[in-house]
FIZA-967776 format. One line per 2 residues: number of its first residue (from 1); their letters; for each residue x, z, y of N, C-alpha, C, O. Coordinates in steps of 0.2 Angstrom, whole numbers, padded with zeros to 4 digits. Each point is the difference from the previous one (the first is absolute). Layout:
<sites>
NUM	a	X,Z,Y,X,Z,Y,X,Z,Y,X,Z,Y  ...
</sites>
This chain:
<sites>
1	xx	0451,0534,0469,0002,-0007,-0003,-0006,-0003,-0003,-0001,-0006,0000  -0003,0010,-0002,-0009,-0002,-0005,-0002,-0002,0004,-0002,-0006,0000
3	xx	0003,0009,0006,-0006,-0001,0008,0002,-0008,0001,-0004,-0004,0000  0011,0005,0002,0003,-0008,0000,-0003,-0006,-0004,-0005,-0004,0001
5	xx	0008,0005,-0005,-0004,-0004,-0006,-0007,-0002,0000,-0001,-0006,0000  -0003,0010,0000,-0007,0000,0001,-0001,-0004,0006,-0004,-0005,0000
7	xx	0007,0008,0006,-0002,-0007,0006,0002,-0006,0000,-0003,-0005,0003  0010,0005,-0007,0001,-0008,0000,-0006,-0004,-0005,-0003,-0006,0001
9	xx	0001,0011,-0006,-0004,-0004,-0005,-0007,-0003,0003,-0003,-0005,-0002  0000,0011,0006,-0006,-0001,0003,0002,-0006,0005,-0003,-0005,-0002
11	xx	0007,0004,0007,0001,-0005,0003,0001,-0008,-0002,-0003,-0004,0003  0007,0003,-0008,0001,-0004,-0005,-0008,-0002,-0001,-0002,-0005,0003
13	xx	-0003,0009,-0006,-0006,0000,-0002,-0006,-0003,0006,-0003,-0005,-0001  0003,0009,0005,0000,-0003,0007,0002,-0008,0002,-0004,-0005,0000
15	xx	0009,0004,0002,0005,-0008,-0001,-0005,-0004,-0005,-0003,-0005,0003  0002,0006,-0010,-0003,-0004,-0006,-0006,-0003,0005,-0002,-0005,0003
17	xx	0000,0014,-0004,-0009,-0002,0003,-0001,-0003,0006,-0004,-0004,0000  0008,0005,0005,-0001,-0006,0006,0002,-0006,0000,-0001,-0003,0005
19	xx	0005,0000,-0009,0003,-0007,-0003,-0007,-0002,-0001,-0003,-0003,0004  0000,0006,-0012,-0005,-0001,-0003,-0005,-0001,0004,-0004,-0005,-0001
21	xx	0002,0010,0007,-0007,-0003,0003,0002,-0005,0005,-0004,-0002,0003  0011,0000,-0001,0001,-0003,0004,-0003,-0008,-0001,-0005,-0003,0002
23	xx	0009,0001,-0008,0001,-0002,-0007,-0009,-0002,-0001,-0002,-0006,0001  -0001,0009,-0002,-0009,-0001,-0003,-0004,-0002,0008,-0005,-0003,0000
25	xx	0008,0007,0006,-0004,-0004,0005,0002,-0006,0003,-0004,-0002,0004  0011,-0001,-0008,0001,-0007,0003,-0004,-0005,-0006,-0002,-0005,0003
27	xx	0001,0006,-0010,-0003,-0002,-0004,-0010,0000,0004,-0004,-0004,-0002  0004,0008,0005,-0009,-0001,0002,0001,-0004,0004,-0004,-0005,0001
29	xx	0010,0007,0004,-0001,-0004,0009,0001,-0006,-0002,-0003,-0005,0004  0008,0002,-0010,-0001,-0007,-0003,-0007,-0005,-0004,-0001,-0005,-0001
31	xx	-0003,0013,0001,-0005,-0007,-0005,-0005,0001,0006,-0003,-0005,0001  0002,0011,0004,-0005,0000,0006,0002,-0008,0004,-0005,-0002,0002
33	xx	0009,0000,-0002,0004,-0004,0006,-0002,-0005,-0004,-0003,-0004,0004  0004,0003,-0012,-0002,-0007,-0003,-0007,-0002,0001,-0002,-0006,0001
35	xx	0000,0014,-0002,-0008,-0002,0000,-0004,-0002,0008,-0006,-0002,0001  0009,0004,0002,-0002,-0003,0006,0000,-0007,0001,-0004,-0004,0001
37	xx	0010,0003,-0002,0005,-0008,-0001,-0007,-0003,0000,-0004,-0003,0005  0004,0003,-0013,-0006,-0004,-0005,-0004,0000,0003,-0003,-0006,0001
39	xx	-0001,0011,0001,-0005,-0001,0003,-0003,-0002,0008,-0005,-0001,0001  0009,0001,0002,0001,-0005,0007,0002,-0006,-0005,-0005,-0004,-0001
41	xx	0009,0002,-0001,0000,-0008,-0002,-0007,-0001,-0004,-0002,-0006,-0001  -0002,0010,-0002,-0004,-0001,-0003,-0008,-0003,0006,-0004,-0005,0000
43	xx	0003,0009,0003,-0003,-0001,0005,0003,-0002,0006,-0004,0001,0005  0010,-0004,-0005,-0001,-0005,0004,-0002,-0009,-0001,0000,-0004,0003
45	xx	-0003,0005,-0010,-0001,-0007,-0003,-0008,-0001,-0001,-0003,-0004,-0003  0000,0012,0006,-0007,0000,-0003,-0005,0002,0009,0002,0002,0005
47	xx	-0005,-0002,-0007,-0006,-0003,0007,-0006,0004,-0001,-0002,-0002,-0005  -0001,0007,0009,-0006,0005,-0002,-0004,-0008,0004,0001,-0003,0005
49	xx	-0007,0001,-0010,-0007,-0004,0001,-0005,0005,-0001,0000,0005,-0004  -0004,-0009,0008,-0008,0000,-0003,-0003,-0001,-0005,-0005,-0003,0003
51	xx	0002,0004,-0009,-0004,-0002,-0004,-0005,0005,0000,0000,0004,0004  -0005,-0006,-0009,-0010,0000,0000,0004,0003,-0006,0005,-0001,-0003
53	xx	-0009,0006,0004,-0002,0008,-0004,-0007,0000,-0007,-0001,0002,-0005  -0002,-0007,0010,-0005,-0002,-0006,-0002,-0008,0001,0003,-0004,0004
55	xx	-0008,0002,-0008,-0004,-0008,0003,-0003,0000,0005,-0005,0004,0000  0008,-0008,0005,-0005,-0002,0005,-0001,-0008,0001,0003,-0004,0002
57	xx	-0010,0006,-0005,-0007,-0008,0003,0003,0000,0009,0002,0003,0004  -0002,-0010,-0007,-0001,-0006,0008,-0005,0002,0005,-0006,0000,-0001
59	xx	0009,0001,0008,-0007,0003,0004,0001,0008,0003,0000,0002,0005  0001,0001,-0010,0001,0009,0000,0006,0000,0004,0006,-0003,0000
61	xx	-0009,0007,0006,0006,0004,0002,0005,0006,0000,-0002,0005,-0002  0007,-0006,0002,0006,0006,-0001,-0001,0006,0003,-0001,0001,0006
63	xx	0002,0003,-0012,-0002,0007,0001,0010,0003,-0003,0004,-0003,-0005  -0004,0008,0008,0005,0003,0000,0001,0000,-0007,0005,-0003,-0003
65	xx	-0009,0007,-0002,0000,0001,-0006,0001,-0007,-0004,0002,0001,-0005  -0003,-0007,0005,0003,-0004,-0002,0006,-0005,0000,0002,-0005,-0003
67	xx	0001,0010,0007,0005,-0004,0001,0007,0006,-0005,-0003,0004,-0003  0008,-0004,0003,0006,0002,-0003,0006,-0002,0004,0000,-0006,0001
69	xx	0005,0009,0000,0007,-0002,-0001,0005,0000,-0005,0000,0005,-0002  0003,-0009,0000,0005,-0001,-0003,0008,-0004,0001,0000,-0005,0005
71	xx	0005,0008,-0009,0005,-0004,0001,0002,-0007,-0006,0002,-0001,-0006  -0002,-0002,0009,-0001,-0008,-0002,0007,-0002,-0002,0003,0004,0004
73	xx	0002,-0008,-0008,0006,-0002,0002,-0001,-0008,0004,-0004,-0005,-0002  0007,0005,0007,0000,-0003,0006,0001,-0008,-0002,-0001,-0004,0005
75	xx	0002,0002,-0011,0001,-0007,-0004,-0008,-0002,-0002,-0002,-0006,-0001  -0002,0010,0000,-0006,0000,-0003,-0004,-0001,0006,-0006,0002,-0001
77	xx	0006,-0004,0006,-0006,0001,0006,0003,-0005,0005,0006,-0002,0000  -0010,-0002,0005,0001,-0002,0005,-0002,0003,0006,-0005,0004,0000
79	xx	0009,-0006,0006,-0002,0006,0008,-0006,-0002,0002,-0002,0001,0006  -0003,-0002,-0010,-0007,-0002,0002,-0003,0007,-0004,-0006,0000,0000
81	xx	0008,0004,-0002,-0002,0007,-0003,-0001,0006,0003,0005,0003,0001  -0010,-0001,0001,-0002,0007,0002,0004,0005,-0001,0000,0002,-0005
83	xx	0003,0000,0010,0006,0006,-0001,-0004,0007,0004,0003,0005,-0001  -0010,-0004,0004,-0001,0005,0003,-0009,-0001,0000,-0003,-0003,0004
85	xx	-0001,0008,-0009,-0004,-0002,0000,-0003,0003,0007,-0006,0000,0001  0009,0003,0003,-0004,0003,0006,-0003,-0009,0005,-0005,0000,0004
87	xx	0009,-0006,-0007,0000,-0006,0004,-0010,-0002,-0002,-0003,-0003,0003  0002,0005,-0009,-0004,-0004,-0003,-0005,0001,-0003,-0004,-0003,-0003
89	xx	0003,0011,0005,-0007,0006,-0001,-0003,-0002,0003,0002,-0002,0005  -0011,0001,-0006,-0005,-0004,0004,0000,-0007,0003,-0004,-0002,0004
91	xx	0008,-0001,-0008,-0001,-0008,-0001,-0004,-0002,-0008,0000,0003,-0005  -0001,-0009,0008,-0002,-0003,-0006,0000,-0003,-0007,0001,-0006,0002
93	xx	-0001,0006,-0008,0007,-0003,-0005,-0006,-0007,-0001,-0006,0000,-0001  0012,-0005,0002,-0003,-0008,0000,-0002,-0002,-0005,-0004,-0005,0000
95	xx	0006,0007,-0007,0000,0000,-0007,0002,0006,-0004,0003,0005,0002  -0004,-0007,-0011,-0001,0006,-0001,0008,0001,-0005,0003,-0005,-0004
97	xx	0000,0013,0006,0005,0001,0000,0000,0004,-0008,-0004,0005,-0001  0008,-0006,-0003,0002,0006,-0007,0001,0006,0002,0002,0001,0006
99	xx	-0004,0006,-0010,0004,0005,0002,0008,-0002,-0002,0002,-0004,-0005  0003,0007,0009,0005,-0002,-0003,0004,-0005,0004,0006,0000,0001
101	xx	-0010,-0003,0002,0004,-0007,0002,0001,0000,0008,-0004,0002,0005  0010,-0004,-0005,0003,0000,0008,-0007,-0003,0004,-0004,-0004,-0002
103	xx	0005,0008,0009,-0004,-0003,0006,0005,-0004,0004,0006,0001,0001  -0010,-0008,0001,0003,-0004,0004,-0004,-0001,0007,-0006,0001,0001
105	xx	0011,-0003,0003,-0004,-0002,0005,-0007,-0006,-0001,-0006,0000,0003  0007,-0004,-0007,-0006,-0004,-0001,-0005,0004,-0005,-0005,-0004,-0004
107	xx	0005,0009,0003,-0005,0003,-0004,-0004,0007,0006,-0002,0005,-0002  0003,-0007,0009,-0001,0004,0005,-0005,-0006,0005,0001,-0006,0000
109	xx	-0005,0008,0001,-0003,-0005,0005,0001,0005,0007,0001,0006,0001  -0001,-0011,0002,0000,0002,0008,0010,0005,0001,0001,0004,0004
111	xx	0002,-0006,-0009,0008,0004,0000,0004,-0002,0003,0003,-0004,-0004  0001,0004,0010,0003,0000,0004,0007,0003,-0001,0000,0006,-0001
113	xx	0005,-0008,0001,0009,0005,-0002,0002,0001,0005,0000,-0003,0005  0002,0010,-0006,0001,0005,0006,0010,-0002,0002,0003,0001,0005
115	xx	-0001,-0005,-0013,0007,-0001,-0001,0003,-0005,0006,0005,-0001,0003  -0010,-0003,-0003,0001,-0006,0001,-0005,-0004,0007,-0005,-0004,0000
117	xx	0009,0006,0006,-0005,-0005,0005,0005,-0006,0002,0001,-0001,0006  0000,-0002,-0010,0002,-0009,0002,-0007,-0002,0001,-0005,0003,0001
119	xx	0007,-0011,0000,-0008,-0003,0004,-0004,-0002,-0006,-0006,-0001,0000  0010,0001,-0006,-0004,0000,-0005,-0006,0003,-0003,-0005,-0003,-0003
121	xx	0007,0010,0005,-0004,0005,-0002,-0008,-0001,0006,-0005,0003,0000  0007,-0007,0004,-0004,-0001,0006,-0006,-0004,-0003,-0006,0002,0000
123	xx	0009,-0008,-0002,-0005,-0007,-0002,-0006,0001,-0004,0000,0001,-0006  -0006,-0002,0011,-0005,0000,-0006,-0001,-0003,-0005,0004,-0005,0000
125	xx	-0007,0007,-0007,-0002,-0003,-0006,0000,-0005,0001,-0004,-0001,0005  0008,-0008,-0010,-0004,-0005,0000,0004,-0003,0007,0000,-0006,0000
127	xx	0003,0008,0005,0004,-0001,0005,0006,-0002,0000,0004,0003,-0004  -0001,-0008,0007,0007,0000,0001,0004,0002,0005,-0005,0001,0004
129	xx	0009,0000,0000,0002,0002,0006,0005,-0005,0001,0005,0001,-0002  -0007,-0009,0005,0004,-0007,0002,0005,0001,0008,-0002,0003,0005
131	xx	0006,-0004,-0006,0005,-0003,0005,0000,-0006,0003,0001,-0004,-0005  -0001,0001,0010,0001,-0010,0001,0001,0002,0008,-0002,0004,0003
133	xx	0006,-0010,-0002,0002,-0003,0007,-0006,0000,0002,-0005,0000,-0003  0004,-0001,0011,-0007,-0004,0001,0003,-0001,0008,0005,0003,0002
135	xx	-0010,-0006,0001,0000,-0002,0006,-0003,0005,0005,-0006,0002,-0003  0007,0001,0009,-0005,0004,0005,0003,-0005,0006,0006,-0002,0000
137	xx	-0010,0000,0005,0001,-0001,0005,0000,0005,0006,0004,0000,0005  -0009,0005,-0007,0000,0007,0005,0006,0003,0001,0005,-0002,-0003
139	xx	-0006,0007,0007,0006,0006,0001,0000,0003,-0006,-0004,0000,-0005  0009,0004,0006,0002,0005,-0007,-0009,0006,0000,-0003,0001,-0004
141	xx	0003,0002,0011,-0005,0004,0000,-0009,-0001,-0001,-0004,0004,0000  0003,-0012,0000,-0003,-0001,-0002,-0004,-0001,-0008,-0006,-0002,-0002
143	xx	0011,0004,-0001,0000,-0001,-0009,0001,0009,-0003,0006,0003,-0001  -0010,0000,-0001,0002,0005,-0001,-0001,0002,-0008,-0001,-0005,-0003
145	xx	0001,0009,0000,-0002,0002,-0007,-0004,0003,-0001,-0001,0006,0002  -0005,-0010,-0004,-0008,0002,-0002,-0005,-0005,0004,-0006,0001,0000
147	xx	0011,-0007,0004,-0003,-0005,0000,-0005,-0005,-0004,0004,-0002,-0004  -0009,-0002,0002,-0001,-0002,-0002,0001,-0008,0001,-0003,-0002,0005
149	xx	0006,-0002,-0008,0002,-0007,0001,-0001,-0003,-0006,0000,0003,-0005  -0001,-0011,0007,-0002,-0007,-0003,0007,-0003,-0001,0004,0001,0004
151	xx	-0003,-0004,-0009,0009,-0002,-0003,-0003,-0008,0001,-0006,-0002,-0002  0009,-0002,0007,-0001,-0008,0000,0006,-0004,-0002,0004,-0001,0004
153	xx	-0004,-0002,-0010,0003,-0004,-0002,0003,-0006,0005,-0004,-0002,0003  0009,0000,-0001,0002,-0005,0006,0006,-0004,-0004,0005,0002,0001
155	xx	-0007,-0009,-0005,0005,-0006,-0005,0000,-0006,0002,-0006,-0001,0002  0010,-0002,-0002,0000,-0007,0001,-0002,-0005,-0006,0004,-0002,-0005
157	xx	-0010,-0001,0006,-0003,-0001,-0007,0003,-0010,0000,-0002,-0004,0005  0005,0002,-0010,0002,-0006,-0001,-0006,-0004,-0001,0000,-0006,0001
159	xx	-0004,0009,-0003,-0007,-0004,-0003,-0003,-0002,0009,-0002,-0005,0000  0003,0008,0003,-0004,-0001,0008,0004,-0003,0004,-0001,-0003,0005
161	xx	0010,0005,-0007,0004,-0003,0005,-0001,0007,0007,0004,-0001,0005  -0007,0005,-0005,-0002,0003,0005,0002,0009,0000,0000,0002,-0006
163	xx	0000,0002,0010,0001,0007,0000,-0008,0003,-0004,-0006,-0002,0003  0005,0006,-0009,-0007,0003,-0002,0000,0009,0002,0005,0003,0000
165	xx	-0009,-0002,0001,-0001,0008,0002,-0008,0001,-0004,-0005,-0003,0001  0008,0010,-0006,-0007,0002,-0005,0002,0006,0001,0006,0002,-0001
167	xx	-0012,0001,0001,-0002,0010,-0001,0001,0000,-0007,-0004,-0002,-0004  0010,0006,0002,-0003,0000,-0007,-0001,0007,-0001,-0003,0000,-0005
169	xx	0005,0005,0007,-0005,0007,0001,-0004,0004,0006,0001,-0001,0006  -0003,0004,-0007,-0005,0003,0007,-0002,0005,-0001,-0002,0002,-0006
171	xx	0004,0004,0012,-0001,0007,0001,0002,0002,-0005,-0003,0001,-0005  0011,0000,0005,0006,0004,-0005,0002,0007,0006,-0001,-0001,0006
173	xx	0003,0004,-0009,0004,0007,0003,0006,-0002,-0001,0003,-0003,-0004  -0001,0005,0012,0008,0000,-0001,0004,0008,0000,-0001,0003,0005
175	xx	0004,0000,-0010,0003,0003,-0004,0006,0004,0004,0001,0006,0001  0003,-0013,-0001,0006,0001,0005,0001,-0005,0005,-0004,-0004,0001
177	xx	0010,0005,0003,0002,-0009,0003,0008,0004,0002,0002,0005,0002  0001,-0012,-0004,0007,0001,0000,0002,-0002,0008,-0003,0000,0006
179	xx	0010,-0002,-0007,0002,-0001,0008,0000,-0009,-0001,0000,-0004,-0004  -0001,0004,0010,0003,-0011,0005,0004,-0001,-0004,0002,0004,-0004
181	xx	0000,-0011,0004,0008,-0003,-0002,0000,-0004,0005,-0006,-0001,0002  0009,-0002,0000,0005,-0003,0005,0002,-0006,-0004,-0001,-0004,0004
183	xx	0003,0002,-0009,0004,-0001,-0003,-0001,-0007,-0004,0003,-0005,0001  -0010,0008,-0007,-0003,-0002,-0005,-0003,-0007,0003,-0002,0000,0006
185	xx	0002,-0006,-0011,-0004,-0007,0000,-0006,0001,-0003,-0002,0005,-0002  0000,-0011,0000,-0006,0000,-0004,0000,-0001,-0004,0003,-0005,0000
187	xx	-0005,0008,-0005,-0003,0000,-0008,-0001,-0008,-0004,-0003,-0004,0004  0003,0003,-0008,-0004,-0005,-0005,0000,-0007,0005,0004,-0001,0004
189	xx	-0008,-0003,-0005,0001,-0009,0000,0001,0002,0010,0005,-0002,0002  -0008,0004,0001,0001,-0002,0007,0008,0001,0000,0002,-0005,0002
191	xx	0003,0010,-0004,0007,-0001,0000,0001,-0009,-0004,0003,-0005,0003  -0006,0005,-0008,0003,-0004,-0006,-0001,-0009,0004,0003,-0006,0000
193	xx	-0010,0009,0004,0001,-0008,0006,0003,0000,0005,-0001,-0005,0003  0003,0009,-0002,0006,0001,0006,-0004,0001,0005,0002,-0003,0005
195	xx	-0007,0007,-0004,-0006,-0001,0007,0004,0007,0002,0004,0003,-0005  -0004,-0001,0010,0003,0006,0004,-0005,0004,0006,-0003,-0003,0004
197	xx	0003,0009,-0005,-0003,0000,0004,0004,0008,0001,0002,0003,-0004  0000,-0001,0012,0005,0006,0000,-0006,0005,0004,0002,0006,0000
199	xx	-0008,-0006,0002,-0006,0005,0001,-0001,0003,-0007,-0002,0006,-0001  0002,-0010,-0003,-0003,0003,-0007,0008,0003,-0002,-0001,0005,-0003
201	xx	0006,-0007,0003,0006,0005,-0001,0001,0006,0004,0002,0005,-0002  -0004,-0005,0007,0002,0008,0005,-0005,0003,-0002,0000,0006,0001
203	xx	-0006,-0009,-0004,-0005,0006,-0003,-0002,0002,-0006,-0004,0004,-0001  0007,-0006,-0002,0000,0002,-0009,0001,0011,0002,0003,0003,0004
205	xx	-0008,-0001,-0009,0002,0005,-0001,-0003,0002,-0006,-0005,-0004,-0002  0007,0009,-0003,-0004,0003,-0005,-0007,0004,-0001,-0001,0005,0003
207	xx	-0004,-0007,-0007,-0006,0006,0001,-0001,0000,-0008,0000,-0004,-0004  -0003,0013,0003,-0001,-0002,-0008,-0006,0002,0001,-0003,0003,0004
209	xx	0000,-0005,-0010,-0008,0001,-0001,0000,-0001,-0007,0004,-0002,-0004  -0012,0006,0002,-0003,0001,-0005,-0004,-0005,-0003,-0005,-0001,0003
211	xx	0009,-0001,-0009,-0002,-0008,-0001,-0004,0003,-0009,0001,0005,-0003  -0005,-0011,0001,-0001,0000,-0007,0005,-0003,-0004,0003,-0003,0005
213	xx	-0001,0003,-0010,0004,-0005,-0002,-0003,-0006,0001,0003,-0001,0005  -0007,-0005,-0005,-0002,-0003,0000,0002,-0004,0010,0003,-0006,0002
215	xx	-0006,0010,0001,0005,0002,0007,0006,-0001,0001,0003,-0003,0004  -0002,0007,-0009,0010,0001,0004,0003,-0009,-0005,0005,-0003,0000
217	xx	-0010,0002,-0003,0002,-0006,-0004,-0002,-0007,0007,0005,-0004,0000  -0009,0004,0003,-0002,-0004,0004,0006,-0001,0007,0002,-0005,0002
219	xx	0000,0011,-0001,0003,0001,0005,0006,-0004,0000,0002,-0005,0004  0001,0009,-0010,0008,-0002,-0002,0001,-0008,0001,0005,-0003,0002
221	xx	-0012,0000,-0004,0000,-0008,-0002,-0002,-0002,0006,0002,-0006,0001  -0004,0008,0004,0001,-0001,0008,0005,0001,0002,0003,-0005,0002
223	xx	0001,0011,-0001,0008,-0001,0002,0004,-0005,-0002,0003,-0004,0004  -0002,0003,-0011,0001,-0006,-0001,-0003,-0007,0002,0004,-0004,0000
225	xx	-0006,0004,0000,-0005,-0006,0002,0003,-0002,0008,0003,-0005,0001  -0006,0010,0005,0002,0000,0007,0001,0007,0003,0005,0003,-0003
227	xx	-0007,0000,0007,0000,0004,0003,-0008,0005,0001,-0005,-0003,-0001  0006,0008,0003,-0006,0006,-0002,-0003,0001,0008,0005,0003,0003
229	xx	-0008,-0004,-0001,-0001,0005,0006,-0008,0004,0000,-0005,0000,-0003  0006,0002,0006,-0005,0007,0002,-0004,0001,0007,0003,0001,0006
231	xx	-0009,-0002,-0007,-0004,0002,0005,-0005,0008,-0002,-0003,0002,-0005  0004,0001,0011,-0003,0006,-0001,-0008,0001,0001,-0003,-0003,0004
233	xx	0000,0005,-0008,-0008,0002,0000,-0001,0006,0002,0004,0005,0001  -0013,-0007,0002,-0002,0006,0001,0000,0006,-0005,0000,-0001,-0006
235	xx	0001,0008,0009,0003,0006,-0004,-0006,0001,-0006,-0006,-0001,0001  0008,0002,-0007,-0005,0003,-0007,0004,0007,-0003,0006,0000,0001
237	xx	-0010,0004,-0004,0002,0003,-0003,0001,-0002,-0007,-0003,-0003,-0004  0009,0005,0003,0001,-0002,-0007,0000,0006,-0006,0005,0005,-0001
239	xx	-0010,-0006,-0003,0000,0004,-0007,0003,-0003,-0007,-0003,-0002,-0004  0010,0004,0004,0001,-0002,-0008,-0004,0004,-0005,0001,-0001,-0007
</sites>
């Protein structure tokens, strides 16, 4: 009868204590879970950057040791920030940088983003990359991309009574070239006098080029104006 007793008690004892660790491991698995929680949301809001480790003068090239990672909160920085300093070791810093302070891409000369290849990231320094109707008379195969071509102004000038035709750029890169239209009239006072012409409509087609702002300001005022056309030059190489 003691024996009995004894194992129900031992048992009963047993029962406490596995409630109790049951009990205390659900208490841990709840704050482990919190704590992950938190810190996934936590770092979801924060961003490892770039920053200088120490000062570097304008000129000085990046050396490994100068650079650092950190995590940034993602409100404090714009997407023009160095996320990987393997992008920007052995380049050269364009001006001079705090220690401490975020690396951007304009504090990199010669930095190109590995993030981003739109045609943006393409455009020389000081460049514009212009789009404009224009005129080609040639075949489609005759116009290619890395041609060199002259932009000729073609308006009907009220001061003359008469059709004017001016170069107003010479030996530009073409970029891209879009497709024909079929469709399209002409632009600016030659529509607005009602002159027609349907050779200049079955050839309209798109080409972009690398204009200065100054350029792409001249052009625009020619579309408007009349009509663009293009004559191809002998080949140059072109160095932006």
């Amino acid at each position: 009868m003691k024996s009995r007793l004894n194992l129900v008690i031992r048992q009963k004892i047993f029962g406490v204590l596995f409630i109790a660790a049951a009990v205390l491991l659900g208490v841990l698995m709840f704050y482990y879970i919190h704590a992950i929680k938190s810190d996934t949301t936590e770092n979801r809001h924060m961003q490892q950057l770039v920053i200088a480790s120490r000062d570097i003068d304008a000129g000085m090239v990046l050396e490994k040791d100068m650079l650092e990672a950190q995590h940034v909160p993602q409100a404090v920085f714009s997407d023009r920030a160095i996320k990987d300093a393997e992008e920007i070791i052995g380049k050269e810093v364009s001006r001079h940088i705090h220690k401490g302070e975020i690396i951007y891409a304009e504090h990199v000369a010669g930095y190109q983003e590995r993030s981003f290849s739109g045609l943006s990231s393409h455009i020389p320094r000081g460049m514009r990359a212009v789009t404009m109707p224009v005129t080609f008379y040639g075949s489609e195969g005759l116009l290619q991309v890395g041609e060199s071509v002259d932009l000729i102004s073609t308006y009907y000038s009220q001061e003359h009574g008469d059709m004017v035709a001016i170069t107003i750029l010479e030996q530009k890169e073409v970029i891209l070239i879009g497709t024909r239209s079929e469709d399209h009239q002409q632009a600016g006072l030659l529509a607005a006098e009602g002159i027609r012409n349907e050779a200049v409509s079955q050839n309209l087609l798109t080409v972009t080029l690398y204009l200065s702002p100054a350029e792409a300001e001249t052009v625009f005022q020619a579309a408007q104006r009349g009509i663009i056309n293009i004559a191809i030059c002998p080949y140059r190489p072109f160095n932006y």
